[in-house]
PyMOL Python script that loads the backbone (N, CA, C, O; Angstrom):
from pymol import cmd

cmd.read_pdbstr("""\
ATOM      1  N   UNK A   1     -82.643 -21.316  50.031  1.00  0.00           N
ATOM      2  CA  UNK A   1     -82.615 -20.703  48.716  1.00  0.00           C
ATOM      3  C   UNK A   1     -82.205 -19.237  48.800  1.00  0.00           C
ATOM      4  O   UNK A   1     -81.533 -18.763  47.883  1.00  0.00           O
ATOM      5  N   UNK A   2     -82.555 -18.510  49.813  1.00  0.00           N
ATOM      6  CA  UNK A   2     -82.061 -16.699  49.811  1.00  0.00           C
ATOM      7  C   UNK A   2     -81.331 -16.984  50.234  1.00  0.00           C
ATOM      8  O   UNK A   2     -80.701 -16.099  49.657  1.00  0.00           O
ATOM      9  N   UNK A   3     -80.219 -17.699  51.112  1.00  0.00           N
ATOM     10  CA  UNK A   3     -78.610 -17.629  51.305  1.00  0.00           C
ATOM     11  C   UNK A   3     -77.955 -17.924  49.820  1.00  0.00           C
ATOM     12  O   UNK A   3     -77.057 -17.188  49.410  1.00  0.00           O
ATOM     13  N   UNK A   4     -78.449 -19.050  49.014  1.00  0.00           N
ATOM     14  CA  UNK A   4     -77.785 -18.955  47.904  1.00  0.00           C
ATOM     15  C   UNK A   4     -78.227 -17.229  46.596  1.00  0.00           C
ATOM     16  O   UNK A   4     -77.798 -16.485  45.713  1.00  0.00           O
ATOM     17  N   UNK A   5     -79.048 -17.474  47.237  1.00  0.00           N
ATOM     18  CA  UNK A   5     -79.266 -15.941  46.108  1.00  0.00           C
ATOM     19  C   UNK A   5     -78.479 -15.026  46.644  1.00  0.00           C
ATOM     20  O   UNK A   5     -78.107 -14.222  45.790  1.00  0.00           O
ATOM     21  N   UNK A   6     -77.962 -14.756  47.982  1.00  0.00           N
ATOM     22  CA  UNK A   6     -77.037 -13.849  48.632  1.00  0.00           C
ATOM     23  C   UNK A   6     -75.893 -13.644  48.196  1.00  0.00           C
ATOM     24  O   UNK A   6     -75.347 -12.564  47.972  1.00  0.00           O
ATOM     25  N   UNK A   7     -75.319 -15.178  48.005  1.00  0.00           N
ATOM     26  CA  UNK A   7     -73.837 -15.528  47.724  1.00  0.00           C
ATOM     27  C   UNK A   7     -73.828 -15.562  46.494  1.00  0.00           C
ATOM     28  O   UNK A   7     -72.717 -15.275  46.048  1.00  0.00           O
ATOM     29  N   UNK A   8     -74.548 -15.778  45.766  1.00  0.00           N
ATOM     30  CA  UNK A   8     -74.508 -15.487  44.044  1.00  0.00           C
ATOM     31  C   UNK A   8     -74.350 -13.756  44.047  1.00  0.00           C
ATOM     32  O   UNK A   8     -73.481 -13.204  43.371  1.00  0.00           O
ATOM     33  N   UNK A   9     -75.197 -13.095  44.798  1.00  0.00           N
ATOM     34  CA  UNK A   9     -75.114 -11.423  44.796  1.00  0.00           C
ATOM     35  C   UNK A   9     -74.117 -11.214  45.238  1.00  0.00           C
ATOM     36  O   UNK A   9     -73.917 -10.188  44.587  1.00  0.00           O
ATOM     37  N   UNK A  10     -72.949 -11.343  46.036  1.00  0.00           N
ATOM     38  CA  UNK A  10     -72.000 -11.291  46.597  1.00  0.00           C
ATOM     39  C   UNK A  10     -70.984 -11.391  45.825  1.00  0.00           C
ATOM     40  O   UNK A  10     -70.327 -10.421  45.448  1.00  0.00           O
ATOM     41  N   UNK A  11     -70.747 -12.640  45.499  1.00  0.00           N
ATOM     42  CA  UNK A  11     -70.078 -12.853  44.377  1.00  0.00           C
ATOM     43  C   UNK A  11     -70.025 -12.700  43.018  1.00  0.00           C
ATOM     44  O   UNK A  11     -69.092 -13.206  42.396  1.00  0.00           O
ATOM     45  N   UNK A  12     -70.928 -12.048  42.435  1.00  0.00           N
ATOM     46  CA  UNK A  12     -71.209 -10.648  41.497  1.00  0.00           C
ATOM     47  C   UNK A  12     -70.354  -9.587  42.192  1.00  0.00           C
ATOM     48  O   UNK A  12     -69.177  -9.352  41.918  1.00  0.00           O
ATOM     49  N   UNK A  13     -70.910  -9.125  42.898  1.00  0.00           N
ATOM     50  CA  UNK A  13     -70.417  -7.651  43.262  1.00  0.00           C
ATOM     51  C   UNK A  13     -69.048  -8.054  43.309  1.00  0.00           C
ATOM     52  O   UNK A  13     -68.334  -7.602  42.415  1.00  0.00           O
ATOM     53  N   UNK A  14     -68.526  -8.807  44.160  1.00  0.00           N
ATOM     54  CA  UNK A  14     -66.945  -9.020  44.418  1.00  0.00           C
ATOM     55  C   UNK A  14     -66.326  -8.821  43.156  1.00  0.00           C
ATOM     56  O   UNK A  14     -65.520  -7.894  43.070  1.00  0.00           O
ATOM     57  N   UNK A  15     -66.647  -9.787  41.792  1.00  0.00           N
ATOM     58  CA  UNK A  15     -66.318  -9.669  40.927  1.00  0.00           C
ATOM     59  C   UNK A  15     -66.083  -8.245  39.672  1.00  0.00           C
ATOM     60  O   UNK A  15     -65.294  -7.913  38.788  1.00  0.00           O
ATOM     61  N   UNK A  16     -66.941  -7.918  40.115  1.00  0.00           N
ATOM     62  CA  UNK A  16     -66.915  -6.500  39.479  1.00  0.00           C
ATOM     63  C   UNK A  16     -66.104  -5.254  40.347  1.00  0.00           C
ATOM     64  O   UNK A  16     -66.291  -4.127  39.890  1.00  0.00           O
ATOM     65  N   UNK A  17     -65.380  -5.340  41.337  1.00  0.00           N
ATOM     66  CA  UNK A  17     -65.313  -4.602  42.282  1.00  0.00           C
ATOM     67  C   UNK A  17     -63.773  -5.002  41.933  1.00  0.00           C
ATOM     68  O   UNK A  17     -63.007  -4.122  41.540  1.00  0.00           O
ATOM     69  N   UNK A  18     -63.453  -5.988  42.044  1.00  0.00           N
ATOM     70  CA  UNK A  18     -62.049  -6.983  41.337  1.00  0.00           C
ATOM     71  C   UNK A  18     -61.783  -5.914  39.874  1.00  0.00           C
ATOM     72  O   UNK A  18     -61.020  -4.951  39.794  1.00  0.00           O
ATOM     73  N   UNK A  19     -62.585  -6.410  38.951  1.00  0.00           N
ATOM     74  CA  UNK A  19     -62.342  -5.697  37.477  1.00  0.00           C
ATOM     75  C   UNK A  19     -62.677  -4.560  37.739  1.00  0.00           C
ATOM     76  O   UNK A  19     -62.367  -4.054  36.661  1.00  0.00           O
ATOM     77  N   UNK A  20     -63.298  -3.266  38.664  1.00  0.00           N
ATOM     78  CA  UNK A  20     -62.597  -2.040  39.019  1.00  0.00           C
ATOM     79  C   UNK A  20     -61.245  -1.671  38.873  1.00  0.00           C
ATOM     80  O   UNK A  20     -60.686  -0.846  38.150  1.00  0.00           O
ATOM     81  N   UNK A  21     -60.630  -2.897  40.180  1.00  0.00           N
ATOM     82  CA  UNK A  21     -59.272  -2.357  40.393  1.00  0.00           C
ATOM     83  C   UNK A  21     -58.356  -2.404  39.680  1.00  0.00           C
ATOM     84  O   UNK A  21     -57.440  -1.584  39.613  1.00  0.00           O
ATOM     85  N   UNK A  22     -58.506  -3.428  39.027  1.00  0.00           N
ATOM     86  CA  UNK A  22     -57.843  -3.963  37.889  1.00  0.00           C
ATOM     87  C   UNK A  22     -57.941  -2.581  37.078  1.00  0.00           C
ATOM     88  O   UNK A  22     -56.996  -1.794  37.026  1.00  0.00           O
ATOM     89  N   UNK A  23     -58.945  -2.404  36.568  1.00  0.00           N
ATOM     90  CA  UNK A  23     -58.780  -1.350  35.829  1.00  0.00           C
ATOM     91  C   UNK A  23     -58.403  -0.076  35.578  1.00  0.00           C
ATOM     92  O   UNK A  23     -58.023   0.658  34.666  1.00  0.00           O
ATOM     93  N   UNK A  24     -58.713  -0.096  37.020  1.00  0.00           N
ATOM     94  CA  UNK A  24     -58.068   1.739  37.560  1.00  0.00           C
ATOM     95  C   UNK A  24     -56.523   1.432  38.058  1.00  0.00           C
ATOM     96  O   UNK A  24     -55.857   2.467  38.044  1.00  0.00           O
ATOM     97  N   UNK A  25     -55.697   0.127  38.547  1.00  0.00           N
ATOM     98  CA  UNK A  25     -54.378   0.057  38.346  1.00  0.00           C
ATOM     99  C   UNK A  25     -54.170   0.298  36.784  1.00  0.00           C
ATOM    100  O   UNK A  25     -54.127   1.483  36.457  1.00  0.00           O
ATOM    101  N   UNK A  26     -54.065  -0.446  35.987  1.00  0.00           N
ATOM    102  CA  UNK A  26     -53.835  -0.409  34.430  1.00  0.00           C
ATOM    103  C   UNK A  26     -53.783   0.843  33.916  1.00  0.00           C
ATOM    104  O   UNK A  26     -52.944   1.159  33.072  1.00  0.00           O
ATOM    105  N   UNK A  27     -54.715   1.692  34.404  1.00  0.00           N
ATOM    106  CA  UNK A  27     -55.557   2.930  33.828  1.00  0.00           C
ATOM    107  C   UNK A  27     -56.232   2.819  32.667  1.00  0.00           C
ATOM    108  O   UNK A  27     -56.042   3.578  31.717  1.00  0.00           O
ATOM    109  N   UNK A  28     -56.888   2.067  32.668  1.00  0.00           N
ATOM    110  CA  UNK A  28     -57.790   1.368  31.205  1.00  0.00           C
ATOM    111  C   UNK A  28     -59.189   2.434  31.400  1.00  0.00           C
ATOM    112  O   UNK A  28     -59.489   3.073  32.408  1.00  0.00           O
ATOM    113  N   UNK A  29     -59.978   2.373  29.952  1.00  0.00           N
ATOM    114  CA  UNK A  29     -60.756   3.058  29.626  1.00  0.00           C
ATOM    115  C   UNK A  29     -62.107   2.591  30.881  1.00  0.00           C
ATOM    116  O   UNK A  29     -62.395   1.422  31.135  1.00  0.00           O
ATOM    117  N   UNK A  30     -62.683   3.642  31.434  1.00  0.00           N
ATOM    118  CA  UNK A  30     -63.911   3.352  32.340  1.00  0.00           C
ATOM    119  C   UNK A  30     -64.613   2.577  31.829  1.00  0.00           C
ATOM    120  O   UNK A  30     -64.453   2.702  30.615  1.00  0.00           O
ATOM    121  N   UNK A  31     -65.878   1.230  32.205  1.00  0.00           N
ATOM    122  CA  UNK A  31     -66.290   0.380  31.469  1.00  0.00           C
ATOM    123  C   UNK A  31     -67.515   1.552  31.631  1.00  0.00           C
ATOM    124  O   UNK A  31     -67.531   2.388  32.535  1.00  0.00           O
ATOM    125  N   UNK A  32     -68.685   1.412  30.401  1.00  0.00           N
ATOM    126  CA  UNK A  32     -70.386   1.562  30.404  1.00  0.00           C
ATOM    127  C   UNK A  32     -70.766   1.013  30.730  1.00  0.00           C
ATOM    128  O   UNK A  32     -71.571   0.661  29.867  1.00  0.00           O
ATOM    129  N   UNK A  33     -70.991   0.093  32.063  1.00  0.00           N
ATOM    130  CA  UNK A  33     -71.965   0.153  32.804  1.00  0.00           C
ATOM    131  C   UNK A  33     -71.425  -1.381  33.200  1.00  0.00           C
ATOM    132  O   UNK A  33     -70.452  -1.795  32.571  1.00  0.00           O
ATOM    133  N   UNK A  34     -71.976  -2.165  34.137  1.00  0.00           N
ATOM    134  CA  UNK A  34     -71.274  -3.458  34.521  1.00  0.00           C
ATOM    135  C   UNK A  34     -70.769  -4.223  33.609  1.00  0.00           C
ATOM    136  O   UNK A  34     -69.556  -4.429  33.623  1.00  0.00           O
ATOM    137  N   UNK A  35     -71.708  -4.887  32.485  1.00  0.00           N
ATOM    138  CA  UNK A  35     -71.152  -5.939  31.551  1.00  0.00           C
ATOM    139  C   UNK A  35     -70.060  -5.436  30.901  1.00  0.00           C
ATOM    140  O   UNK A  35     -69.274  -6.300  30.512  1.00  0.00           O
ATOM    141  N   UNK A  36     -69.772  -4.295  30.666  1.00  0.00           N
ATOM    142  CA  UNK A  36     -68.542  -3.686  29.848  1.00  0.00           C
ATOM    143  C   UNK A  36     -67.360  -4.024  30.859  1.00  0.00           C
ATOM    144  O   UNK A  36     -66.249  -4.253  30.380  1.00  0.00           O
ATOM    145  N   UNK A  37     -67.534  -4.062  32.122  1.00  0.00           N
ATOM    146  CA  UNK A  37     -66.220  -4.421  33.161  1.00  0.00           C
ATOM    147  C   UNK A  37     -65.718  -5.439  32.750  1.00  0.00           C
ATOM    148  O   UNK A  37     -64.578  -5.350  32.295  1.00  0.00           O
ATOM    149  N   UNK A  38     -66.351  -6.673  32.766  1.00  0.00           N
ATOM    150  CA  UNK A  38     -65.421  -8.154  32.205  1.00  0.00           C
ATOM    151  C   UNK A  38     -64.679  -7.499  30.882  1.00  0.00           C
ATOM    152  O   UNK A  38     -63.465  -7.294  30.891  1.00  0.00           O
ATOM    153  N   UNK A  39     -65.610  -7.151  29.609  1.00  0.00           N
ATOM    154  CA  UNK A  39     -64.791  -6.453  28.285  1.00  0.00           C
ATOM    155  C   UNK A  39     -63.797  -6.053  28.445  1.00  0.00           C
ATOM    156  O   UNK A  39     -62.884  -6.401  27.697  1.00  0.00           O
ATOM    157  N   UNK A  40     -63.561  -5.067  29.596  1.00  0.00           N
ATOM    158  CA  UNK A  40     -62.260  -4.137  29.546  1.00  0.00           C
ATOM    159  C   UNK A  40     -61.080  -4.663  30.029  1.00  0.00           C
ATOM    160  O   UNK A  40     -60.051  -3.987  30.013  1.00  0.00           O
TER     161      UNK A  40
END
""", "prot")
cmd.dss("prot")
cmd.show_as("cartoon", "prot")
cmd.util.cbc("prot")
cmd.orient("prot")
């Protein structure tokens, strides 16, 4: 069960780390705070 809670945390972070780059290529508006990252 904590390896899957790992890889769920992992793959969060990856994901948001993804819609960073994305965003700072684009030059899109900074998100407020994680959930605003998918938004932007």
């Amino acid at each position: 069960m904590a390896a899957a809670k790992y890889f769920l945390i992992v793959g969060i972070e990856s994901a948001i780390d993804l819609c960073n780059h994305v965003i700072s290529k684009n030059r899109l508006r900074p998100p407020e705070d994680y959930a605003d990252t998918f938004l932007v």
